[in-house]
Backbone bond lengths (Angstrom), bond angles and torsions (degrees), N, CA, C in turn:
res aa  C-N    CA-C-N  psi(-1)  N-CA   C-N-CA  omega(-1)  CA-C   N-CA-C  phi
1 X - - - 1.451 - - 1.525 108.61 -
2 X 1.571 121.44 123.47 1.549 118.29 164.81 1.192 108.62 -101.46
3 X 1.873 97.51 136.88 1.578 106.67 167.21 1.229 121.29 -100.39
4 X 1.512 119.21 128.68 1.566 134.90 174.85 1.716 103.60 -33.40
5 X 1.358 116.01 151.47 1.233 134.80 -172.24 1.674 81.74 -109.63
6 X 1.787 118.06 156.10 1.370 133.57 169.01 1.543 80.30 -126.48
7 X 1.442 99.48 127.33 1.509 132.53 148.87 1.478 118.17 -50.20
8 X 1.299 113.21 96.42 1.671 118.56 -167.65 1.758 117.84 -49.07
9 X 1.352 92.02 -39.76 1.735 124.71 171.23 1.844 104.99 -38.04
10 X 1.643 111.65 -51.91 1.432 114.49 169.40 1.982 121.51 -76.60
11 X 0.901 97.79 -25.04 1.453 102.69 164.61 1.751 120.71 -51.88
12 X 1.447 107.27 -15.45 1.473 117.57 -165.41 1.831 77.31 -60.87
13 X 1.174 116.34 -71.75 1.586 113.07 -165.31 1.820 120.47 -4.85
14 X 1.153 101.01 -44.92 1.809 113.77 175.50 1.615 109.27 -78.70
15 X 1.278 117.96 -17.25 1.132 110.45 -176.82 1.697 103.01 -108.26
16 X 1.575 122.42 -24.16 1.487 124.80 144.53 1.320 106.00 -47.74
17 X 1.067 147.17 -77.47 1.848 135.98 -161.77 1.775 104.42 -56.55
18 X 1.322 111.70 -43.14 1.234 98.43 -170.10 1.784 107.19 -71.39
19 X 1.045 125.59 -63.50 1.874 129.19 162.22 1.722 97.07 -16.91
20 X 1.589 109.37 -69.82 1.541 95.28 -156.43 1.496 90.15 -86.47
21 X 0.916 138.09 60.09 1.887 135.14 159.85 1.551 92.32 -126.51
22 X 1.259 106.34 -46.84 1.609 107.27 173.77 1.770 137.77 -50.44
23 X 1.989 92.01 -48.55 1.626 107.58 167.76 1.639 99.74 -72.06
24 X 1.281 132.24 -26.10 1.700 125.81 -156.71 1.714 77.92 -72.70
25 X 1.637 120.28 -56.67 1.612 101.45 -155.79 1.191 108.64 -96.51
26 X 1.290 139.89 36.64 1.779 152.13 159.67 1.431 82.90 -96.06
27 X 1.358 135.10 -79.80 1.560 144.04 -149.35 1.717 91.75 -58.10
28 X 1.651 127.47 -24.18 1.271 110.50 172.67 1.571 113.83 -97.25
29 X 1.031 82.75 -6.43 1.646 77.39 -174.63 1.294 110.89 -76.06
30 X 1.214 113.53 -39.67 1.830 130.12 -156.25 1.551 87.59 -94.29
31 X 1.103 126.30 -26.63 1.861 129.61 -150.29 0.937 120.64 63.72
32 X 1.392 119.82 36.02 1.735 107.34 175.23 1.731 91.18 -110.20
33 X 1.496 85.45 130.06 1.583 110.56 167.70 1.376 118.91 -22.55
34 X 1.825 80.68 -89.66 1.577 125.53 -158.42 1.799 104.74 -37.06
35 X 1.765 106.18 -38.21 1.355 131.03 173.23 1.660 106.75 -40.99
36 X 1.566 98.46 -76.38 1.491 118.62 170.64 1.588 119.20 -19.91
37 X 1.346 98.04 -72.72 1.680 114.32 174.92 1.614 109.24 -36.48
38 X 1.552 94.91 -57.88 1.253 93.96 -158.67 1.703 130.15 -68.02
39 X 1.706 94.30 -15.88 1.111 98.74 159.65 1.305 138.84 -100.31
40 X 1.177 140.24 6.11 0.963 153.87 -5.65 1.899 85.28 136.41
41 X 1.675 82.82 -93.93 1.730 135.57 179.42 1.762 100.07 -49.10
42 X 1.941 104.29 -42.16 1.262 91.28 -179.51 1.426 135.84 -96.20
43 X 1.460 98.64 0.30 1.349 115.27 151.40 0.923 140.68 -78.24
44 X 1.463 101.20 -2.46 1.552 86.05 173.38 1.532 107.13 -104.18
45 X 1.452 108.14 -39.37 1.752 101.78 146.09 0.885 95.79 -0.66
46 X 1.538 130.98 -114.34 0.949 158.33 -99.63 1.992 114.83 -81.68
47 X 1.488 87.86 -20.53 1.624 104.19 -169.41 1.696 82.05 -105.66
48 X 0.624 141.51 -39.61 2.044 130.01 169.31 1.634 95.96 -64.06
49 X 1.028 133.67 -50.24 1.317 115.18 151.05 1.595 144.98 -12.83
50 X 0.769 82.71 -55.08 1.629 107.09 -161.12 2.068 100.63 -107.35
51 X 1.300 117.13 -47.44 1.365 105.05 151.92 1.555 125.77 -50.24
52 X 1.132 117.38 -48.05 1.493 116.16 162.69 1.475 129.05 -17.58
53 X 2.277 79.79 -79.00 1.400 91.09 164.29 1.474 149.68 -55.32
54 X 1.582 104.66 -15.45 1.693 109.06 174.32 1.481 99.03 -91.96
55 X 1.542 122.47 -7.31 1.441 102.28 177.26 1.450 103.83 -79.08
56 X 1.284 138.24 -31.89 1.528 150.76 -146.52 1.400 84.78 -82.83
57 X 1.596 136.07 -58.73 1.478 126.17 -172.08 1.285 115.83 -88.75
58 X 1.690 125.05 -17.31 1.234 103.01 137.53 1.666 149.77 -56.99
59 X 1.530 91.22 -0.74 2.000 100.41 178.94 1.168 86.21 -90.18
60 X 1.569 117.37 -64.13 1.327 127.57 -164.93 1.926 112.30 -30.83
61 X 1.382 90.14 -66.81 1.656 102.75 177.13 1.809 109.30 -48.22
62 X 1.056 122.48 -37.98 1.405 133.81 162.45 1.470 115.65 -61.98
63 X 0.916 132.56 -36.14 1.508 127.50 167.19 1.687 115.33 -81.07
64 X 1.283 110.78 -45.09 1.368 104.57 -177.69 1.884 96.88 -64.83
65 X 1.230 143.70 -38.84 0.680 129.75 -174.43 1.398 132.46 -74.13
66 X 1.953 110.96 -15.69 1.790 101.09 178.12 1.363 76.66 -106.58
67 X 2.004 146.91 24.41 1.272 109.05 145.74 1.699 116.06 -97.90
68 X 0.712 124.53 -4.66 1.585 133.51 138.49 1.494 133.26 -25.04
69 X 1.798 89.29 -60.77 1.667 109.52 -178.26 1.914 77.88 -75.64
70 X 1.077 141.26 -37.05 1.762 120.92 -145.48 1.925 87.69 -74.01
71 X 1.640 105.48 -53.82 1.192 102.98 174.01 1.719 141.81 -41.33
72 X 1.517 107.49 -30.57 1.080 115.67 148.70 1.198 142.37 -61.20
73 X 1.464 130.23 -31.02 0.983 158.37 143.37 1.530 111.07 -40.33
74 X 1.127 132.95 -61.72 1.431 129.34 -179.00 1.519 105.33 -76.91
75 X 1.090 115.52 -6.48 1.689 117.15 -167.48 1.723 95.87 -76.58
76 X 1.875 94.82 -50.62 1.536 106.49 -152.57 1.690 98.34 -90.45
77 X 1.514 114.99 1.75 1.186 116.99 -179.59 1.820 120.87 -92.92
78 X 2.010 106.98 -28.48 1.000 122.96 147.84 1.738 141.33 -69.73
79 X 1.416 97.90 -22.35 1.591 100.94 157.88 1.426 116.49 -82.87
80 X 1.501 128.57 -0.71 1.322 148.67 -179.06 1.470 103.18 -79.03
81 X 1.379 103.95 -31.96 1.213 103.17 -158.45 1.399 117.09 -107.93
82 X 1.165 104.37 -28.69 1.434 123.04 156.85 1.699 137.26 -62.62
83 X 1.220 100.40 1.60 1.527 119.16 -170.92 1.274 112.42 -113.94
């Protein structure tokens, strides 16, 4: 069985929510807005990010799994044949 590699590059998404969770509560702390927004903005980045990414290993997990079922299939189709 091979397991899919995750592209570290998409992982930024967790490290987008955590940054903009960080600027959202500096920008409240201090009261600057513009701060607020911006993190705000980068959280949510960060969660389209990261939805992405569970859709990509949810295909993934879907393919390794009907090529599995295909493998079974030729397994139980060659002892079929052999008998």
């Amino acid at each position: 069985m091979q397991f899919r590699t995750v592209d570290p590059d998409k992982l930024r998404g967790l490290a987008d929510k955590v940054f903009g969770l960080t600027k959202e509560i500096i920008g409240e702390v201090v009261g600057n807005e513009r701060f607020q927004k911006e993190g705000e903005a980068q959280q949510a980045k960060g969660t389209e990010k990261l939805k992405a990414l569970r859709k990509e290993l949810e295909a993934q997990a879907k393919e390794a799994k009907a090529e599995l079922f295909e493998q079974k299939q030729k397994a139980a189709q060659r002892v079929k044949e052999s008998a």
